[in-house]
MILOPA-504291 format. One record per residue (C-alpha): residue number from 1; z, y, x; chain. Coordinates in steps of 0.001 Angstrom, whole numbers, plus 500000, padded with zeros to 6 digits. Example, Ala and Ser with C-alpha at 12.3 -4.5 7.8 and 13.67 -1.06 7.14 Angstrom:
<sites>
+-----+--------+--------+--------+-------+
:  nr :     zz :     yy :     xx : kette :
+-----+--------+--------+--------+-------+
:   1 : 507800 : 495500 : 512300 :     A :
:   2 : 507140 : 498940 : 513670 :     A :
+-----+--------+--------+--------+-------+
</sites>
This chain:
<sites>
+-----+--------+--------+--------+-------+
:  nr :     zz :     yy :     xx : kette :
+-----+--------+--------+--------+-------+
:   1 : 722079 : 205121 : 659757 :     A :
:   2 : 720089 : 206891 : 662194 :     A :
:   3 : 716397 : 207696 : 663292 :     A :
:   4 : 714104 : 209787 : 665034 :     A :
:   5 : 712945 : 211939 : 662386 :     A :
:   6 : 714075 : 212370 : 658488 :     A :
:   7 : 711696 : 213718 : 655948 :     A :
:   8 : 712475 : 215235 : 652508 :     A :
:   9 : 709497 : 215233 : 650252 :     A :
:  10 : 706747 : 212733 : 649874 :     A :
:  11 : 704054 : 215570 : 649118 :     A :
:  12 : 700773 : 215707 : 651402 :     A :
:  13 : 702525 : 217969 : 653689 :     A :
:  14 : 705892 : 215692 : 654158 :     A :
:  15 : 703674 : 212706 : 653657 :     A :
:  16 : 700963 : 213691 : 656698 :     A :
:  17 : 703784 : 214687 : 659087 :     A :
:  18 : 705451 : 211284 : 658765 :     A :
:  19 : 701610 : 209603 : 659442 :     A :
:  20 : 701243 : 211766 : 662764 :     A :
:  21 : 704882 : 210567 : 663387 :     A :
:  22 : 704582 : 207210 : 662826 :     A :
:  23 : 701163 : 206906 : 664482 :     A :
:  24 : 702981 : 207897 : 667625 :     A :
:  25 : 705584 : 205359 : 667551 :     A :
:  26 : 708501 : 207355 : 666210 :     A :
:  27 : 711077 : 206119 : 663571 :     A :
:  28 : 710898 : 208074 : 660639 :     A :
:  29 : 711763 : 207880 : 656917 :     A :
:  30 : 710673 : 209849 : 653978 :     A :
:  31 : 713181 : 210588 : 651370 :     A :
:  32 : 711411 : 211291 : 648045 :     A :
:  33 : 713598 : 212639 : 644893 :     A :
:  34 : 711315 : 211011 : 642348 :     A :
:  35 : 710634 : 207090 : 641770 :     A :
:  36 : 706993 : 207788 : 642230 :     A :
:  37 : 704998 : 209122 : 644765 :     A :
:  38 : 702776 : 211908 : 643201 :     A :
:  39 : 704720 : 212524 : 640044 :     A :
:  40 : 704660 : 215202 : 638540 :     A :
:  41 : 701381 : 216354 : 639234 :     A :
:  42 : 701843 : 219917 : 639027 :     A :
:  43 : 698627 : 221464 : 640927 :     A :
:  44 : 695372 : 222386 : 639463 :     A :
:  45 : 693751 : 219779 : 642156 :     A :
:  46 : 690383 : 221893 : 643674 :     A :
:  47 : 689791 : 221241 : 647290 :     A :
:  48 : 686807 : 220775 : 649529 :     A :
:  49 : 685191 : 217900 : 650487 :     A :
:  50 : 685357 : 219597 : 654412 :     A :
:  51 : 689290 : 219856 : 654198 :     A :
:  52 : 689681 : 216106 : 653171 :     A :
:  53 : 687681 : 215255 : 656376 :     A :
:  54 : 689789 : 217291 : 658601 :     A :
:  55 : 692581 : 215652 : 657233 :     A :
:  56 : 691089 : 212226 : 657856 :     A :
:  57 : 691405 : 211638 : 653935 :     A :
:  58 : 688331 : 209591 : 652590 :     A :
:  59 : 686933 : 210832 : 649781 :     A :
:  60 : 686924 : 208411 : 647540 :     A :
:  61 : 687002 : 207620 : 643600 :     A :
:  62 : 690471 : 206723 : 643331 :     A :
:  63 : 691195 : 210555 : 644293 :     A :
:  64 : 688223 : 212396 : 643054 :     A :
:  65 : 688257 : 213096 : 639693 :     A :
:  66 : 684584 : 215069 : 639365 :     A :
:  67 : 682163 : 217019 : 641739 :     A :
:  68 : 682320 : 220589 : 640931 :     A :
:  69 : 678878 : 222108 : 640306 :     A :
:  70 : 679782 : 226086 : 639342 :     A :
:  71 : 682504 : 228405 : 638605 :     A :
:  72 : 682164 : 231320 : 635816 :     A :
:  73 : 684755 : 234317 : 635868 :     A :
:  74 : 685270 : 236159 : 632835 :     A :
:  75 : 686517 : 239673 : 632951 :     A :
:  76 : 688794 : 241218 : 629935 :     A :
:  77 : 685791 : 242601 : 628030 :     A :
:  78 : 683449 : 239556 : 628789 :     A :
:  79 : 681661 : 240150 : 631366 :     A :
:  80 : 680679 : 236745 : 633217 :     A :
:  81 : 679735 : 236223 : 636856 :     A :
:  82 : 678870 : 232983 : 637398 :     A :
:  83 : 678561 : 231026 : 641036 :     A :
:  84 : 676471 : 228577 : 641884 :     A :
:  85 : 679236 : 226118 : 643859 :     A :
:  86 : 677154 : 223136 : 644478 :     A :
:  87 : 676588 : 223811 : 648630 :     A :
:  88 : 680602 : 224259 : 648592 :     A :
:  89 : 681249 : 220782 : 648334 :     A :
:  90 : 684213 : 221541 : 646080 :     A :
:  91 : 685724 : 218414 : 643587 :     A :
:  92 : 688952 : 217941 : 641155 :     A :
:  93 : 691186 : 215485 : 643363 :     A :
:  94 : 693605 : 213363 : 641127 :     A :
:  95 : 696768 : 214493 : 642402 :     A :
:  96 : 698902 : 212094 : 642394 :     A :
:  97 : 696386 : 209308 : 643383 :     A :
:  98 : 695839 : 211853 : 646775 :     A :
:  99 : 699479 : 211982 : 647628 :     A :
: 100 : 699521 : 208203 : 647533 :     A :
: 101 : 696796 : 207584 : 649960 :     A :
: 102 : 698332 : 209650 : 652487 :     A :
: 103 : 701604 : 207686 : 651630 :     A :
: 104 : 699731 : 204560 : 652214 :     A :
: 105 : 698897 : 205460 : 655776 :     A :
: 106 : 702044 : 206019 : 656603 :     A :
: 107 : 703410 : 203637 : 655162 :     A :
: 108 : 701201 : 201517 : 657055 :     A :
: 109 : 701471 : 202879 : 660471 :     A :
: 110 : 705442 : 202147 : 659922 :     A :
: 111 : 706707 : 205017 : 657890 :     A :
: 112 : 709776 : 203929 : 655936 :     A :
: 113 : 710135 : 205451 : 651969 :     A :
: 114 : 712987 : 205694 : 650255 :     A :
: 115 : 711844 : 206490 : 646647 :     A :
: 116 : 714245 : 208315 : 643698 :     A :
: 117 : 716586 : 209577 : 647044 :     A :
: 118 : 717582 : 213578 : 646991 :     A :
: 119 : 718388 : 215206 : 650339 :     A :
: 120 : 721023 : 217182 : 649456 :     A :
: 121 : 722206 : 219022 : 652580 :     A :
: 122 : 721489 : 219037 : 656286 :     A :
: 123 : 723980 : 219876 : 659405 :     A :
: 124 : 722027 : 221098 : 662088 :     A :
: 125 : 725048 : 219933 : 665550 :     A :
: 126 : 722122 : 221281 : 668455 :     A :
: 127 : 721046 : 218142 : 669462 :     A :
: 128 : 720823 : 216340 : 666153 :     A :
: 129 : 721103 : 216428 : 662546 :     A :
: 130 : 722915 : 215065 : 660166 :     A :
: 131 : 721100 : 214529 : 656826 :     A :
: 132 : 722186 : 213944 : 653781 :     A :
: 133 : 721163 : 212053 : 650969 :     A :
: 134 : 722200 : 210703 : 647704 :     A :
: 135 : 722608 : 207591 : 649235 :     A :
: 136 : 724673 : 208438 : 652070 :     A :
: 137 : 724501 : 209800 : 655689 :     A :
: 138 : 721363 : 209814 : 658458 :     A :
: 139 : 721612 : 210562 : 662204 :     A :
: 140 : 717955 : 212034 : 662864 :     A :
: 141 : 716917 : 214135 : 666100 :     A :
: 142 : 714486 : 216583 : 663656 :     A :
: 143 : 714621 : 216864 : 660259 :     A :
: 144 : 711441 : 217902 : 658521 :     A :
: 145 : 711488 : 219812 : 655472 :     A :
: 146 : 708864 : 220041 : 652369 :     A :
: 147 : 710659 : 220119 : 649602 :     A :
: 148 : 708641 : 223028 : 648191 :     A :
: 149 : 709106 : 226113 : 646217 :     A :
: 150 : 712420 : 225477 : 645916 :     A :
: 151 : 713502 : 225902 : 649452 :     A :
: 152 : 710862 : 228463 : 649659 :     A :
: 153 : 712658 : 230604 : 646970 :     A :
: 154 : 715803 : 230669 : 649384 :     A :
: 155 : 713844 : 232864 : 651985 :     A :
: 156 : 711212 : 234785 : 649580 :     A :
: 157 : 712196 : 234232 : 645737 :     A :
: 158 : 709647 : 238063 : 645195 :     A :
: 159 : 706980 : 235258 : 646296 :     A :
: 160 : 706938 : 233255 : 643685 :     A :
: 161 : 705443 : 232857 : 639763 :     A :
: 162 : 705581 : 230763 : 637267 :     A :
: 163 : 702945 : 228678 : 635967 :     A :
: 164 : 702092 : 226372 : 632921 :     A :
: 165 : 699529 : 224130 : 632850 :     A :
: 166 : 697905 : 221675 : 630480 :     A :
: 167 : 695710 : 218420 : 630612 :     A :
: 168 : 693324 : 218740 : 627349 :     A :
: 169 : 690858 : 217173 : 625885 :     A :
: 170 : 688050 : 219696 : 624688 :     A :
: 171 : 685178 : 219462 : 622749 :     A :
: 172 : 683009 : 222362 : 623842 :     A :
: 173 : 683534 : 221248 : 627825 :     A :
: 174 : 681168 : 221408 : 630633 :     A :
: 175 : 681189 : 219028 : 633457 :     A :
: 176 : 681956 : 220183 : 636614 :     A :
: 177 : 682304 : 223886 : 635632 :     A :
: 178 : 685535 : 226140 : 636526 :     A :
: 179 : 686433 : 228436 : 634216 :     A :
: 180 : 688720 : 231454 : 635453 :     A :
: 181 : 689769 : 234433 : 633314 :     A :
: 182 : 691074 : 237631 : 634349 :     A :
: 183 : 693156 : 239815 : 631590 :     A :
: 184 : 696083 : 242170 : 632322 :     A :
: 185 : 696990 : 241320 : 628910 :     A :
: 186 : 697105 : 237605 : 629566 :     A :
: 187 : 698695 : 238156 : 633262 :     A :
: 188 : 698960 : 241502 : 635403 :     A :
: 189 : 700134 : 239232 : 638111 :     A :
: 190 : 697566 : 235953 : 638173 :     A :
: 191 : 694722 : 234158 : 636104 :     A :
: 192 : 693842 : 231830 : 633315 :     A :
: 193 : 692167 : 228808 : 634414 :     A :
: 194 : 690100 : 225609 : 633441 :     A :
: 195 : 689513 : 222743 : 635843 :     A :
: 196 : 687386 : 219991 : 634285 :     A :
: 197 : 688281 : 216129 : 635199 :     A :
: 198 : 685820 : 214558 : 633318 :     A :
: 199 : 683110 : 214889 : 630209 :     A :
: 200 : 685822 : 215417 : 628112 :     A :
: 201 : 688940 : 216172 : 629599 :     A :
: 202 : 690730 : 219362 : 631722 :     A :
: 203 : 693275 : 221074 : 633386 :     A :
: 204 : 693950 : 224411 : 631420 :     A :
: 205 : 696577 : 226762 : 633071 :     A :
: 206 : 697810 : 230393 : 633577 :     A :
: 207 : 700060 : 231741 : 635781 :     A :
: 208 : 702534 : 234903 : 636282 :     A :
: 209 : 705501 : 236429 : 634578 :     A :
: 210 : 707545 : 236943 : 630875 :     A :
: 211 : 707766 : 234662 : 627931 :     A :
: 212 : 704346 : 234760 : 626757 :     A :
: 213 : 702251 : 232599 : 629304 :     A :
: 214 : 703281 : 229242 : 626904 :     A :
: 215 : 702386 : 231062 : 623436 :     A :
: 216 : 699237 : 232340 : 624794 :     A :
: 217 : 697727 : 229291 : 626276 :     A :
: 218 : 698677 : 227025 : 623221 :     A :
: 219 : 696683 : 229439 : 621078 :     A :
: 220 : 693803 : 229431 : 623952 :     A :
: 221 : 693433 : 225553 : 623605 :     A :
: 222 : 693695 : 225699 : 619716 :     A :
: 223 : 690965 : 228008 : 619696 :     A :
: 224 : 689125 : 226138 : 621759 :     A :
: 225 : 689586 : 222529 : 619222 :     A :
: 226 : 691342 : 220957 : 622137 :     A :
: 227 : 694167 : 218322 : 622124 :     A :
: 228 : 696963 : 218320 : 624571 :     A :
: 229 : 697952 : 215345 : 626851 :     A :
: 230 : 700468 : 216283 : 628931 :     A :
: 231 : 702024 : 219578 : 630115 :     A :
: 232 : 703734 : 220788 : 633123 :     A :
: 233 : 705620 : 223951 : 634061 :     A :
: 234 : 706359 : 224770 : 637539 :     A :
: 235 : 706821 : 227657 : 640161 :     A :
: 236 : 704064 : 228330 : 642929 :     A :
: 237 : 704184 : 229837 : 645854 :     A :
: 238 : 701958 : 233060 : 646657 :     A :
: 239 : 704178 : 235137 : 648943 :     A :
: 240 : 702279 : 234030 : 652066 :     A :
: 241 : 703774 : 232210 : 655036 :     A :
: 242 : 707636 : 232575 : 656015 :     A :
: 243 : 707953 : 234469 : 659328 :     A :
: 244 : 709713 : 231019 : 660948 :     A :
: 245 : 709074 : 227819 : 660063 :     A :
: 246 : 710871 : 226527 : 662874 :     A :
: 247 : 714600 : 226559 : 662526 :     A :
: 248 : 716721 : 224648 : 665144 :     A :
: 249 : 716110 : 221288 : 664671 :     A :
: 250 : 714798 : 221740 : 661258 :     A :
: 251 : 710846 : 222316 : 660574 :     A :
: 252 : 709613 : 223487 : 657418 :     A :
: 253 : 706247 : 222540 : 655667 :     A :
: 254 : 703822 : 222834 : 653208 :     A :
: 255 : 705082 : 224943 : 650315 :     A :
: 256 : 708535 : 225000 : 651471 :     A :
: 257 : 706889 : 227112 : 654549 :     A :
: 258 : 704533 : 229118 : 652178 :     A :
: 259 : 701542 : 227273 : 653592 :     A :
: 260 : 699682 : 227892 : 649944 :     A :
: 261 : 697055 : 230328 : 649146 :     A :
: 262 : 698231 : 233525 : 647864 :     A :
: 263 : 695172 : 233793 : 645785 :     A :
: 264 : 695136 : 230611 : 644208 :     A :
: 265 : 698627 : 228703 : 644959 :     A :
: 266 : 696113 : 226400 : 646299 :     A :
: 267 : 698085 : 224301 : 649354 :     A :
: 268 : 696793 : 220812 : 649773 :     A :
: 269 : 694655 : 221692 : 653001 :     A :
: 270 : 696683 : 224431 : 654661 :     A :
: 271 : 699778 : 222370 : 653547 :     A :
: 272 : 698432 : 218798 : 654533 :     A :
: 273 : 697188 : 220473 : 658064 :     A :
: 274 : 700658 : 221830 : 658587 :     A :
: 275 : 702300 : 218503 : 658113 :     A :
: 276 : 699740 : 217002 : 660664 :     A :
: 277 : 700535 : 219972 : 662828 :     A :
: 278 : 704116 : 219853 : 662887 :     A :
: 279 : 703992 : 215599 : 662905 :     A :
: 280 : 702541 : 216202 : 666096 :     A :
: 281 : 704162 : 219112 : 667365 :     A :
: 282 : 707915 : 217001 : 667000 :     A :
: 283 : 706193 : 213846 : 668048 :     A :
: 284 : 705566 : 215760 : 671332 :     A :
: 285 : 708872 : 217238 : 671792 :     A :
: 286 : 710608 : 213293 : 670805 :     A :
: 287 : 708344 : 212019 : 673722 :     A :
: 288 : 709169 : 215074 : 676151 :     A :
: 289 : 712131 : 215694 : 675170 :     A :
: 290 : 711642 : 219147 : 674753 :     A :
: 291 : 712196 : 220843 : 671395 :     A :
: 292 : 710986 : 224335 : 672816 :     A :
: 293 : 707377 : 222064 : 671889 :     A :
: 294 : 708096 : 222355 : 668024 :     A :
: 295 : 706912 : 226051 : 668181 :     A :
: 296 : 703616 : 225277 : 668734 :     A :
: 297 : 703136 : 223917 : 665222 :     A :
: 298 : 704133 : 227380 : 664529 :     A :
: 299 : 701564 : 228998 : 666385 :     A :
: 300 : 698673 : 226548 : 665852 :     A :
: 301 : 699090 : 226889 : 662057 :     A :
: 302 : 698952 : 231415 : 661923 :     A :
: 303 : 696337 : 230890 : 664528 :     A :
: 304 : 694112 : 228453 : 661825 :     A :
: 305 : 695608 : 230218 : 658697 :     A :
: 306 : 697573 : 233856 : 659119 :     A :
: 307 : 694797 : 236153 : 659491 :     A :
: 308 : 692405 : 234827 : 655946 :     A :
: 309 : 696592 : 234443 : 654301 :     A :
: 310 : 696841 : 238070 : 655430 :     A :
: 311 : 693386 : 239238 : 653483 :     A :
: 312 : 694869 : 237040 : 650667 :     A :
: 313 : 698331 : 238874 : 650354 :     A :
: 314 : 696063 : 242224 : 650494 :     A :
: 315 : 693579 : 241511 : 647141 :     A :
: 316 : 696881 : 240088 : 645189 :     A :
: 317 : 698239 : 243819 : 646287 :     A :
: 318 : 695263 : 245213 : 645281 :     A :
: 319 : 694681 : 242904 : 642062 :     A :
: 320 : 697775 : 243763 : 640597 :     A :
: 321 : 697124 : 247480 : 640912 :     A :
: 322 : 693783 : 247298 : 638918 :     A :
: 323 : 693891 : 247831 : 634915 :     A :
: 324 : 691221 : 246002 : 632851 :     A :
: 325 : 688865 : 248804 : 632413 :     A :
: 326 : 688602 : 248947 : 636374 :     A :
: 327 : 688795 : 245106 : 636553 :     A :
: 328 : 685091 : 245559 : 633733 :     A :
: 329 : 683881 : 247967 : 636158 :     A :
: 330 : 684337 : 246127 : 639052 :     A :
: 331 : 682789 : 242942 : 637331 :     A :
: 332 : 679833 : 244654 : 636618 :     A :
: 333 : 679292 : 245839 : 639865 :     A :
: 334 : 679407 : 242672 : 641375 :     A :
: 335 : 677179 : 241507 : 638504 :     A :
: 336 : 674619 : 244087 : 639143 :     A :
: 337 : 674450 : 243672 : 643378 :     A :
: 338 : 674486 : 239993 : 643280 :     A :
: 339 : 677405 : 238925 : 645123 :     A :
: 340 : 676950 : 235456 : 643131 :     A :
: 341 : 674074 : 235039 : 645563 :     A :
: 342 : 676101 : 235699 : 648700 :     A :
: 343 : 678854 : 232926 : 647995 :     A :
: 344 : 676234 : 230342 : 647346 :     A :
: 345 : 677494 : 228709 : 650977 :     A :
: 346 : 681104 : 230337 : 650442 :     A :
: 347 : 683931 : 228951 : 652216 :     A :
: 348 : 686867 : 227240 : 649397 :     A :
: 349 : 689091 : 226885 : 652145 :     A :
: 350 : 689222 : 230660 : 653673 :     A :
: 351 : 688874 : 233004 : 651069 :     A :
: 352 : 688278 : 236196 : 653479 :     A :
: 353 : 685302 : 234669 : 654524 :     A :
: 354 : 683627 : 234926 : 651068 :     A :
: 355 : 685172 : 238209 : 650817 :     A :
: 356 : 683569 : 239574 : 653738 :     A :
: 357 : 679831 : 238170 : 652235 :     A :
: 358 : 681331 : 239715 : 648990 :     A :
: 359 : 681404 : 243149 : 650831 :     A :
: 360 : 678617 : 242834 : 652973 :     A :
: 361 : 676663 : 242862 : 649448 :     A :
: 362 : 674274 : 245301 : 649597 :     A :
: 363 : 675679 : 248770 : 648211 :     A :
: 364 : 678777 : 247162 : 646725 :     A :
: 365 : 681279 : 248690 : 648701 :     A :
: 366 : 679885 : 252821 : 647645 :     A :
: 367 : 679877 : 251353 : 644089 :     A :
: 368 : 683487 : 250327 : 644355 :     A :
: 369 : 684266 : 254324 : 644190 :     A :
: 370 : 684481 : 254026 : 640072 :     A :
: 371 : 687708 : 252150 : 641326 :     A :
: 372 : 689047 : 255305 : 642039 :     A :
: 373 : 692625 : 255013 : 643960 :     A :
: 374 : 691494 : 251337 : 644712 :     A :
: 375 : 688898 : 252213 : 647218 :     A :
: 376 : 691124 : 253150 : 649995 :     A :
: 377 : 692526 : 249606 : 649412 :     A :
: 378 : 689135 : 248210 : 649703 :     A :
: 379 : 687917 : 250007 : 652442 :     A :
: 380 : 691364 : 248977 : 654688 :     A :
: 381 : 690135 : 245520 : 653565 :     A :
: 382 : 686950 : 245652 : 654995 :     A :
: 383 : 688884 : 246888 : 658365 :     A :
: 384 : 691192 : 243562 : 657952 :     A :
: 385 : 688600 : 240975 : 657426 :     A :
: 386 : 686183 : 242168 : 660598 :     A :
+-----+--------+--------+--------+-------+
</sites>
């Protein structure tokens, strides 16, 4: 068989790429290993309600779980710094209902699916490629890729953790609160985190390295009186963007390009824009015939994303350096200057925005000298984010 463009992986990214394709009158099918679009859910599910719009995703109550309303942070010896998050516009998408919409449109501006279908190799010939699948052989003049971390792992495999996370039901939740948790005991590499869905029911993770992250969040939501529904292990991405995401006829997107947050993991805006990107971008060179054209997708995506990714890859640096004792110090500092104030109207979606207002706090950078070592970090920070 043969088409214009073949898609592996029926996640936001894959999923808006073949929309901006098929709104542009090319022939495209999505190959999706699983036999439903969505499953597994493996994301903690926080985005803004700004980065649905620019994605032309309404926001409604099929996908949103629950309006987010705060955020504490607890630091290893308890100290809490809570945000007010309710000018953020943040809410708890449900997944899987989200990957579906953008399916749907699609779908319905003529995207073909092919559901429970594996791409299992590619053969890049110049001036085609020939894909293929479990169910046999496709002709296609650009193959998109987003099938995730684990064609990520094949360029960067340093960039990626593991993470486990569970859906709960807990008495002692609050609605529309994150809950994050910082420990060096718990993880040197990541966080502990609680995302609520409803009155009564959550997302609890942690993510990073060794045998203990399962043991230790088991016994978290025991002590907590909660009651597990469903669990999910999986690998995310926090390495930062791959140098290329353009290879030959082959473009790569979404986590499968490192187009997640290397704070948070968090990919479904900077992934879904880079599937709209690079629909367009091949949609361009199909109507041109020029695939020279597919390197703008490239370039449009660092120019939106590289520089806050870069500020990103710099405080996980930084992060993992700090021991608890400086991770209480530097909790209390913020604590005591008030940064909670200055994030009020943070930005979700570019997190070296907030940092900037976080060190634009007044006196909080001289305070950060208890920090020791980790002030010459900081300060080349500062220099990064202006």
């Amino acid at each position: 068989m043969s088409c214009d463009v073949v898609v592996a992986g029926a996640s936001i990214s894959g999923s808006s790429a073949a929309r901006r394709l098929a709104e542009a009158g090319c022939d495209v099918i999505v190959f999706e290993d699983d036999l439903e679009i969505g499953t597994p859910e493996k994301c903690g599910g926080l985005v803004s309600l700004n980065s649905l719009k620019q994605m032309g995703i309404p926001p409604s109550g099929r996908i949103i779980a629950d309006n987010m309303s705060s955020a504490i942070f607890t630091s290893p010896g308890g100290e809490v710094l809570e945000l007010d998050a309710r000018e953020v516009g943040v809410v708890a998408l449900r997944r899987r209902e989200l990957d579906k919409a953008v399916a749907r449109e699609a779908a319905t501006a003529g995207a073909r699916y092919e559901l429970g279908q594996r791409v299992i190799g590619f053969d890049d010939r110049g001036d085609s490629v020939d894909v293929v699948t479990s169910s046999g052989h496709y002709a296609a003049k650009f193959f998109i890729d987003a099938r995730g971390v684990s064609i990520y792992k094949g360029f960067n495999p340093g960039g990626l953790l593991q993470a486990v996370q569970y859906e709960c039901v807990l008495p002692d939740l609050r609605r529309g609160r994150v809950e994050v948790l910082v420990d060096k005991n718990v993880s040197k590499e990541y966080f502990a985190w609680l995302i609520p869905l409803d009155g009564s029911t959550a997302r609890v993770g942690v993510g990073g390295r060794g045998p203990n992250l399962q043991p230790w969040l088991e016994g978290y939501i025991a002590r907590r009186g909660g009651q597990t529904l469903k669990k999910t292990y999986a690998s995310i991405v926090v390495g930062g963007p791959l140098e290329r995401f353009v290879i030959g006829r082959r473009i790569l997107v979404g986590d499968a390009a490192g187009q997640t947050k290397p704070t948070t993991a968090g990919g479904i805006f900077s992934g879904g824009v880079g599937g709209l990107m690079a629909g367009t971008a091949v949609a361009s060179a199909l109507q041109k015939g020029d695939s020279a054209l597919l390197q703008g997708y490239e370039r449009e995506w660092k120019d939106q994303f590289l520089k806050d990714f870069s500020v990103q890859l710099a405080v996980r640096r930084i992060y993992a350096d700090l021991d608890n004792e400086e991770l209480d110090a530097l909790f209390k500092i913020m604590i005591r200057e008030k940064v909670a104030d200055s994030l009020k109207d943070g930005s979700f979606d570019y997190h070296a925005t907030d940092l900037a207002k976080m060190l634009g706090a007044r006196g909080l950078l001289d305070s950060l000298l208890v920090l020791g070592g980790s002030y010459a970090r900081l300060r080349a920070l500062v220099d990064l984010v202006r």
